[in-house]
C-alpha positions as semicolon CSV with decimal commas, in nm:
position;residue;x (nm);y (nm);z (nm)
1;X;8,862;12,136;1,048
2;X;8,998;12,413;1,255
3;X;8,921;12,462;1,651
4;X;8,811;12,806;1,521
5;X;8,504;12,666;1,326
6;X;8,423;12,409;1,535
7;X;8,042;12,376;1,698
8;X;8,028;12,267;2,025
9;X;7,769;12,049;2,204
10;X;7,667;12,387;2,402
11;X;7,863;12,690;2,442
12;X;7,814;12,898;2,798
13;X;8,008;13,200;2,665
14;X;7,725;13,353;2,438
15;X;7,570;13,537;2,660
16;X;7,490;13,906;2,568
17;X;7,578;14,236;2,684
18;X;7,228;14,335;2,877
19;X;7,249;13,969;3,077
20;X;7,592;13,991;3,179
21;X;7,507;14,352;3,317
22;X;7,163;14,193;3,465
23;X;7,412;13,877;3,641
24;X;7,667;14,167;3,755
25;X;7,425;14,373;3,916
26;X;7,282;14,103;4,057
27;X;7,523;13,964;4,182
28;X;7,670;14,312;4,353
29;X;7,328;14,355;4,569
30;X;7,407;14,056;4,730
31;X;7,787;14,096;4,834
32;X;7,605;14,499;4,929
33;X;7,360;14,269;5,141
34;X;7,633;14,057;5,305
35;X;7,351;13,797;5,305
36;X;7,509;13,481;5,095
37;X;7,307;13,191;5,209
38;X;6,939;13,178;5,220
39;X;6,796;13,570;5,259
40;X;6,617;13,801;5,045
41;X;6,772;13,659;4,707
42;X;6,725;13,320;4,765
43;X;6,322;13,404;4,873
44;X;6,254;13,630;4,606
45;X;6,361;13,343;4,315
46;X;6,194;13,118;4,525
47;X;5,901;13,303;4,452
48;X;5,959;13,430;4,110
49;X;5,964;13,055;4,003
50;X;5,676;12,919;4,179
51;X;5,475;13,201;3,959
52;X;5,648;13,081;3,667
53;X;5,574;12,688;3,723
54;X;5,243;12,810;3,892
55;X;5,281;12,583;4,186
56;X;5,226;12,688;4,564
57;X;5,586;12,653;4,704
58;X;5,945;12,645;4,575
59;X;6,251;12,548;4,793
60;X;6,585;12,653;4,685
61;X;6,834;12,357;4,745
62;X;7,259;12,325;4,679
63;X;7,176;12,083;4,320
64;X;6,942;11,925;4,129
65;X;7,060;11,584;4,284
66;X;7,009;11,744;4,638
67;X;6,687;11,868;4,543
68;X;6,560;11,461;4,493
69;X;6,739;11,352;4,798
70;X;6,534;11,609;5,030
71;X;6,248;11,578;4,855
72;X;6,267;11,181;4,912
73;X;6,340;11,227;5,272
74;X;6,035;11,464;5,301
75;X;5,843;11,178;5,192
76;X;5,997;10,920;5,458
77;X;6,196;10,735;5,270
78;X;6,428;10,493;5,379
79;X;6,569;10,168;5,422
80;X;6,381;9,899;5,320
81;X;6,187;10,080;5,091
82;X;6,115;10,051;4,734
83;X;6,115;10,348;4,485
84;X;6,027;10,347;4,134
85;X;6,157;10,499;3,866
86;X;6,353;10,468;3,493
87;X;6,669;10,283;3,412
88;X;6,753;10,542;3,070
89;X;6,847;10,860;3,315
90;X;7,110;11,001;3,466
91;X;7,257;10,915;3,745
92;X;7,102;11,088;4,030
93;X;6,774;10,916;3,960
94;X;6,852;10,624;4,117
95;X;7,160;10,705;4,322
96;X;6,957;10,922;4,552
97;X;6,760;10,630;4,644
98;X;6,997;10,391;4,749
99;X;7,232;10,677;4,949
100;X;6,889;10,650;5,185
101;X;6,906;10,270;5,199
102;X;6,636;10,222;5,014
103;X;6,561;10,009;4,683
104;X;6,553;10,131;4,307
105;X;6,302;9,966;4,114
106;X;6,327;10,061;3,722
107;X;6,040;10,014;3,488
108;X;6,140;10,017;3,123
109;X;6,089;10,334;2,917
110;X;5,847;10,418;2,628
111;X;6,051;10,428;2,327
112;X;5,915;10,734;2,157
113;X;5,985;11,011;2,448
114;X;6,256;10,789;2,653
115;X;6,018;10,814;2,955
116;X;5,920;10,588;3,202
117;X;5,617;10,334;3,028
118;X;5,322;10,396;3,224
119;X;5,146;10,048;3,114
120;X;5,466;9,875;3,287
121;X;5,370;10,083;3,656
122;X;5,162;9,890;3,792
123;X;5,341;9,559;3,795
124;X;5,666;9,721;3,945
125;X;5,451;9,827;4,244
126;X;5,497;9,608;4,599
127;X;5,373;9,711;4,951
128;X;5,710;9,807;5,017
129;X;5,693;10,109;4,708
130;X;5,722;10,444;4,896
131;X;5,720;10,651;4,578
132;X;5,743;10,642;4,213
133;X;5,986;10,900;4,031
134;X;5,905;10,970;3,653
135;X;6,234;11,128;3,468
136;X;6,131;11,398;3,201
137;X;6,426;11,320;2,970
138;X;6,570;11,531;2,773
139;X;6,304;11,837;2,825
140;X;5,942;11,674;2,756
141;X;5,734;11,537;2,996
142;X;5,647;11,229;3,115
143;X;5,312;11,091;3,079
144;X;5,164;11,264;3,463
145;X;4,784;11,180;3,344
146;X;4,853;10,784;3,329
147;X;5,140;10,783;3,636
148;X;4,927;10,999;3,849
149;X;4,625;10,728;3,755
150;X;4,806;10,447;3,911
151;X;4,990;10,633;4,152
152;X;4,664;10,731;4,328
153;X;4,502;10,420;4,317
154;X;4,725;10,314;4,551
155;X;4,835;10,648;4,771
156;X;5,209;10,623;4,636
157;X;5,336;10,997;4,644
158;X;5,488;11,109;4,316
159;X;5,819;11,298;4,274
160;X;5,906;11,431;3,936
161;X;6,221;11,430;3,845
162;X;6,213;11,780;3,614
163;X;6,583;11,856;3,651
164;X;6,567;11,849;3,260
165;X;6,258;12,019;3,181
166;X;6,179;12,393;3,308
167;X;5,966;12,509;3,084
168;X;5,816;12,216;2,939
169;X;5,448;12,141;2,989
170;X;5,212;11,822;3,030
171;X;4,831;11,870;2,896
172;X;4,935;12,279;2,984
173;X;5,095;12,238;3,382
174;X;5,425;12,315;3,408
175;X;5,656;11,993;3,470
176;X;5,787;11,990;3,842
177;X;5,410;12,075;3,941
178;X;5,209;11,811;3,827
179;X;5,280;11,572;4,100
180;X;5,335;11,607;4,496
181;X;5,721;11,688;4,452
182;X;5,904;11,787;4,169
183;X;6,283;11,863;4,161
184;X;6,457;12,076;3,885
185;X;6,844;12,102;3,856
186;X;6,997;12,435;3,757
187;X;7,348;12,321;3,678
188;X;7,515;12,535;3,385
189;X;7,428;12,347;3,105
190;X;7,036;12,334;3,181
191;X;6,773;12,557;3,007
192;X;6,793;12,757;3,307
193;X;7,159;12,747;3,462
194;X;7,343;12,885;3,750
195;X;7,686;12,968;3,762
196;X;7,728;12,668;3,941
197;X;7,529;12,410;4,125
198;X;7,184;12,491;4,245
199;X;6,860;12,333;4,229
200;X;6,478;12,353;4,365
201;X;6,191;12,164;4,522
202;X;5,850;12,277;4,380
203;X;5,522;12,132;4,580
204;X;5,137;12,285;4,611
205;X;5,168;12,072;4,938
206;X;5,213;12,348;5,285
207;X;5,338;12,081;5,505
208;X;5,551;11,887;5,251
209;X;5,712;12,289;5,173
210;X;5,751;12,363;5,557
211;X;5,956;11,994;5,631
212;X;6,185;12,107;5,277
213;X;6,241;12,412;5,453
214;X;6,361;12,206;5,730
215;X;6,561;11,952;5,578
216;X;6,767;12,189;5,399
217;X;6,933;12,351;5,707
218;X;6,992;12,028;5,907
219;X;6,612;11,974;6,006
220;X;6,631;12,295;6,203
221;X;6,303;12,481;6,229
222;X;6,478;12,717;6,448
223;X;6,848;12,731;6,491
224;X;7,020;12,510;6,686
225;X;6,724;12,301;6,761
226;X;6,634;12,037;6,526
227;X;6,323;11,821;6,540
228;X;6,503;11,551;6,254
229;X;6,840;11,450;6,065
230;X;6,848;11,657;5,787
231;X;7,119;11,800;5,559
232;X;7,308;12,143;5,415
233;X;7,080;12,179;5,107
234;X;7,084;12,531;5,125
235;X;7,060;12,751;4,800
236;X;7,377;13,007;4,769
237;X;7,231;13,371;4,762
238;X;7,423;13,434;4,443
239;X;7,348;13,186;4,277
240;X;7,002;13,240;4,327
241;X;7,074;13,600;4,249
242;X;7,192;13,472;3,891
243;X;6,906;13,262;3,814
244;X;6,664;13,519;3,926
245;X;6,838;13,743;3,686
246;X;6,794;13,448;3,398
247;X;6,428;13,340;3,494
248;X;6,255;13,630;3,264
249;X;6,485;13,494;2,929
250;X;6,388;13,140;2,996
251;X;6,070;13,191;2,791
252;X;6,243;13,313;2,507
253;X;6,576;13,053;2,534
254;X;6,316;12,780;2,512
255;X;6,135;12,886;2,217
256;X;6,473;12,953;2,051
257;X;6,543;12,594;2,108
258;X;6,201;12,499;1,956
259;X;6,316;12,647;1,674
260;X;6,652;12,482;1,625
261;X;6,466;12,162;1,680
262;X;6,250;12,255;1,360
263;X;6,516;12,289;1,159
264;X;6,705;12,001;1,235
265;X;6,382;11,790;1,184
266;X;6,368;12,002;0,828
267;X;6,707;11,888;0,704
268;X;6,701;11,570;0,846
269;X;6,328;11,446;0,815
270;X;6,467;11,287;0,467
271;X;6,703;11,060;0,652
272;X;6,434;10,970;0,912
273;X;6,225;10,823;0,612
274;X;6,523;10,632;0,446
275;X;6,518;10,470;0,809
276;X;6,866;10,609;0,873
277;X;6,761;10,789;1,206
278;X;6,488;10,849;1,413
279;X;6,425;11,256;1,511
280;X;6,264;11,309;1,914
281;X;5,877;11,276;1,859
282;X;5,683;11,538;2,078
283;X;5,381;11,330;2,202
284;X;4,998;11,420;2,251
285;X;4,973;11,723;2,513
286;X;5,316;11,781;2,601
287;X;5,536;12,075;2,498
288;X;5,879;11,995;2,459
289;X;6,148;12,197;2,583
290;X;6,442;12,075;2,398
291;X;6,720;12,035;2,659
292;X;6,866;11,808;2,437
293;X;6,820;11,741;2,047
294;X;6,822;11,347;2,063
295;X;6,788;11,187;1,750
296;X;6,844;10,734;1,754
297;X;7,079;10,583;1,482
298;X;6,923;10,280;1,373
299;X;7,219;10,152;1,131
300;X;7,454;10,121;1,398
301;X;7,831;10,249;1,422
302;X;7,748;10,561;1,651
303;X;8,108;10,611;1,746
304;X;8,209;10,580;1,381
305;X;7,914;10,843;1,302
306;X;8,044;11,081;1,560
307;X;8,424;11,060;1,513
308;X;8,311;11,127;1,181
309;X;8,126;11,432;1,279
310;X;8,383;11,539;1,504
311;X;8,613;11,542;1,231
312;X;8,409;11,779;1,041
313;X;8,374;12,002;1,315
314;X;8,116;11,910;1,479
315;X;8,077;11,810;1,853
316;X;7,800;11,561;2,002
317;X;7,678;11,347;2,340
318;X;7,578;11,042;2,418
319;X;7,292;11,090;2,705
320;X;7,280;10,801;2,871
321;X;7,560;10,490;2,724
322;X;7,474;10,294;3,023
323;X;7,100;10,211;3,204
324;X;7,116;10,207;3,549
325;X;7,042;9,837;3,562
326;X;7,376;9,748;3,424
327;X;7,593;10,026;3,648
328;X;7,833;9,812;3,835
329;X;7,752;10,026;4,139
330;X;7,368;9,858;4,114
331;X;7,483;9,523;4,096
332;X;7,364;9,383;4,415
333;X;7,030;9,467;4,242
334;X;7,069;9,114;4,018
335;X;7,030;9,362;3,694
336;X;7,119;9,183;3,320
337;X;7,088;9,267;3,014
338;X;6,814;9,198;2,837
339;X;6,592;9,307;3,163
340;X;6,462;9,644;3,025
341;X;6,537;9,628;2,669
342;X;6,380;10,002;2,540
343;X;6,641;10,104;2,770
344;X;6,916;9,914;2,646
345;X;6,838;9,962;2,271
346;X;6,789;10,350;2,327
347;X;7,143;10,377;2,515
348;X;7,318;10,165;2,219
349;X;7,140;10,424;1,984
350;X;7,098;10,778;2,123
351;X;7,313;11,095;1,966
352;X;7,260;11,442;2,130
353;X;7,318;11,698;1,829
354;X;7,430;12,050;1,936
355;X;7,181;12,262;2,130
356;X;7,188;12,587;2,265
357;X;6,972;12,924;2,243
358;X;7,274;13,089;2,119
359;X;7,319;12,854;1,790
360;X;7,278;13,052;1,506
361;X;7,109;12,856;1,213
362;X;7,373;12,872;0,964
363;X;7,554;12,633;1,251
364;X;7,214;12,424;1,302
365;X;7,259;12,342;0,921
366;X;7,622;12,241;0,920
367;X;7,531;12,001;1,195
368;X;7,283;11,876;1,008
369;X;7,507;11,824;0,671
370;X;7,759;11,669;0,908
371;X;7,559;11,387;1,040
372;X;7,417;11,326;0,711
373;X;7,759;11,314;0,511
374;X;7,861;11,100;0,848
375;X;7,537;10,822;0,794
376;X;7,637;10,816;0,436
377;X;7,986;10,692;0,492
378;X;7,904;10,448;0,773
């Protein structure tokens, strides 16, 4: 099939007329300002998004990884320390722990929404457990009610890690403000993207919001005098100037993926029940936000099912081949396989179909077709 007709995982060059004017004007207030690190723009995102997620405080930071680093070093922690979180993420989840010398502990996921099992908290907590991380994968929410339970019972702070999942909702709070922290990524290909890296801290806590602040700019709470080690975290004026300029469609973008997500689960709910797949549930009380349209291929021979795809035009991911238990980088943790096996099975069996506000349904059905003709000769 032709590179003409092809349909691509997600496709950044859809946007239409009245945003690119939005971005461009935008974009020209702040090189008018001169202001291109922190100011006005940055502030006034910061607070059109904490109305959005309905939380007290959001701190613009460089990334989505950058916005769990600071938010782990606003809650102390370092080396020696334990923190908990899941082993089916990306990488950031776990990497920003150990660049701070301290200890990932994974707990296996839930295999229905991919996230961390909350039954399995408890026993992966130790004195030494500084804070527990739930991932909402893929753009539906963890289960806060049951993490928050534990978490509480024993003081452990809780940082979401949302950088997948503006928009979504838990029993109707915005993820990223359910828990003490919660960091959100806005790199391109999210729900809500920059045109570049970028990212956010979101808190209801004043004091936890006034350290961030800190942090970002080298723990300087006034220039050139700084109270702690911190970083350069800080959010680039146009780039909040873009995603300020985004923030009002986000509504809309995410409903549009809703609705690609019920047609796939249309055309494809008749290979779910002749147990060739298995379509993304959306569990009790949460609304999910489709970042990604995951579906699990229980008959094996993914790569032959997507070279098969691929060769009918359409393009798909693999979110996340590896748990973070077996990355080589980890191994001083004493990870095998076999350790967290919802984890393992659900990397050996995940396919991300295309997903995008900008898909047009005629598309959403040829994927569909595509990975059915695909199953069939597999």
């Amino acid at each position: 099939m032709s590179r003409a007709t092809s349909i691509p995982v997600l496709d950044l060059t859809r946007y239409d007329e009245a945003l690119k004017g939005d971005i461009a004007r935008a974009v020209g207030d702040v090189f008018a300002s001169g202001r291109f690190v922190l100011g006005p723009a940055v502030e006034s995102f910061e607070h059109d998004l904490a109305a959005f997620l309905g939380c007290r405080h959001v701190v613009g930071v460089s990334s989505g990884t950058d916005a769990l680093l600071v938010a782990l070093m606003a809650l102390g922690v370092g080396p020696g320390d334990e923190v908990v979180t899941s082993p089916f993420t990306f990488f950031a989840s776990g990497g920003v722990v150990a660049r701070l010398g301290a200890r990932p502990v994974f707990v296996d996921i839930e295999p229905a929404g991919f996230q961390l099992d909350p039954a399995r908290l408890a026993d992966a907590l130790s004195e030494r457990t500084r804070a527990i991380v739930p991932v909402h994968l893929y753009g539906q929410g963890a289960d806060m009610g049951a993490i928050l339970a534990v978490a509480q019972a024993r003081g452990i702070p809780v940082l979401e890690d949302a950088c997948q999942a503006i928009g979504a909702t838990v029993d109707g709070r915005a993820a990223g403000a359910i828990g003490d922290l919660g960091a959100f990524s806005f790199y391109p290909t999210k729900n809500l993207g920059a045109a570049g890296d970028a990212g956010a801290v979101a808190t209801n806590d004043d004091a936890l919001a006034a350290l961030l602040r800190d942090l970002r700019v080298h723990g300087a709470a006034q220039t050139y005098v700084h109270e702690r080690v911190g970083g350069n975290f800080r959010l680039d004026a146009i780039q909040a100037a873009v995603l300020r300029a985004k923030l009002p469609r986000l509504p809309g973008w995410n409903e549009r993926r809703r609705s690609i997500a019920a047609l796939y689960r249309e055309r494809l709910a008749g290979l779910e029940r002749a147990g060739r797949l298995v379509l993304p549930a959306e569990l009790p009380g949460r609304r999910h936000v489709y970042h990604q349209f995951v579906v699990r291929l229980r008959t094996g021979g993914r790569d032959r099912v997507r070279r098969r795809m691929a060769e009918r035009g359409v393009a798909t991911s693999v979110f996340y081949p590896i748990p973070l238990h077996l990355q080589a980088c980890f191994r001083e943790l004493g990870g095998r396989p076999g350790d967290f096996p919802e984890a393992e099975r659900a990397a050996g069996e995940v396919l991300a179909l295309p997903i995008f506000p900008e898909l047009r349904d005629d598309e959403a059905a040829r994927v569909a077709e595509a990975l059915r003709e695909s199953l069939e000769g597999s």
